[in-house]
N, C-alpha and C positions, 0 to 999 in steps of 0.2 A: 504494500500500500504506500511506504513512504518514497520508496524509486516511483512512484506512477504518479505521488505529487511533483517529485521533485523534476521529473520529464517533463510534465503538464506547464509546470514552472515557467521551466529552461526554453521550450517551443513558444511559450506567450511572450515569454520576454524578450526573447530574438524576433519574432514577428516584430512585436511595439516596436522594437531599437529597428530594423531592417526600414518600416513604415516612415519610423521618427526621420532618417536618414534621408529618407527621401522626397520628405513636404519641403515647402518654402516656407518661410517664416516672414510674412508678409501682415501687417498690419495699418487699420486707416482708424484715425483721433478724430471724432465728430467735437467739435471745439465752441461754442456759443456765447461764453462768457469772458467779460474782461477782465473778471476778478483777477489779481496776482496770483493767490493761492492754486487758481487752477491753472495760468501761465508757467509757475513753480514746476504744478505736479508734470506736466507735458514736456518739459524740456529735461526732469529726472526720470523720466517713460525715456525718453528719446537717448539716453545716456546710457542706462541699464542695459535696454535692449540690443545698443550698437555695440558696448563694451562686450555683452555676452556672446552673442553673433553678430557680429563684422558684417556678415552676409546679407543679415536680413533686410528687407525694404519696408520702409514706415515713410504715409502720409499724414499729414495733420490737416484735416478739409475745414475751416472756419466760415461760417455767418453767423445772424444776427451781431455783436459788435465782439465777436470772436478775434477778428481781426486784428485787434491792439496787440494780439501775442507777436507777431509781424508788421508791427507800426514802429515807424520811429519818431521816438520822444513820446510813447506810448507803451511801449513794452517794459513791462519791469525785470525782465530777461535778457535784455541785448545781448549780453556776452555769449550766453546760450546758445538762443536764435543763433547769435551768427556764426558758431562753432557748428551747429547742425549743419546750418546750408552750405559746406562747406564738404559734409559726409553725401556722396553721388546717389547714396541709398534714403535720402531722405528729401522727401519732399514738402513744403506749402504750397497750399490752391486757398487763396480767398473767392469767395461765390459774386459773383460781377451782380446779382442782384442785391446784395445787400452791402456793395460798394457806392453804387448808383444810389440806394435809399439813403445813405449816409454821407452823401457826395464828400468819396475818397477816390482817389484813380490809384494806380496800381505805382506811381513817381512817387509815393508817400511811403510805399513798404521797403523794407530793406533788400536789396540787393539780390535778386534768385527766385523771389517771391511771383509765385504766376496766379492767375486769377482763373476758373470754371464757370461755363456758362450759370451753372447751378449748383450748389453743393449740396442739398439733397441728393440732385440724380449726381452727383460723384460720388456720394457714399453708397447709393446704392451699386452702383456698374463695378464698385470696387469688389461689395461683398458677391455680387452676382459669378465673379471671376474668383473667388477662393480668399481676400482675405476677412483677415478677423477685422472683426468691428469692436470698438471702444469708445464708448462716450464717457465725454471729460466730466466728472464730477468729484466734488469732495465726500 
């Protein structure tokens, strides 16, 4: 009995590890608030994740006034921010409709920063295509 856990074991967890190996590690940050606290939390997401895999691809898609995490003179993250947009595996999308209701244009964000017709449908076409979804909250 105990060879037949221990086999049962050894095959599940070579499957998981085989499987683990071979996902992408791809994740998108639905972003809406200006608070710091959640600018904080998404730039120590974006640190963790790159430190632990190098590999992985992470978006951070922002509207409503999400934006400021990528504004300058607005971010209480700059140094963050601009250490991220600097990793190829990491992206910002500000959503061009909630640029327009807050008449900002895309000369205001830092340096990398691209803007998405909509960032609803970017969050969704992301998860539609394999990654994880994360919304920003405390």
């Amino acid at each position: 009995m105990k060879r037949l856990l221990l086999l049962l074991t050894l095959v599940t967890g070579m499957g998981v590890t085989a499987f683990g190996q071979g996902s992408d590690y791809m994740v998108v940050f639905d972003l809406t608030n200006p608070d710091p606290a959640f600018q904080e939390r998404v730039v120590r997401w974006i640190e963790v994740i790159s430190e632990s895999n190098p590999d992985a691809k992470i978006e951070v898609v922002m509207y409503g006034k999400g934006f400021e995490l990528v504004m300058d003179g607005k971010s209480a993250v700059s140094e963050g921010i601009e250490k991220a947009i600097q990793n190829p595996n990491v992206s910002f999308r500000v959503c061009a409709m909630a640029m327009a209701k807050h008449e900002v244009t895309l000369d205001m964000f830092f340096d990398g920063v691209q803007s998405v017709p909509d960032g609803i449908q970017e969050l969704v076409t992301k998860q539609q295509q394999g990654w994880g979804y994360i919304k920003v909250a405390l």
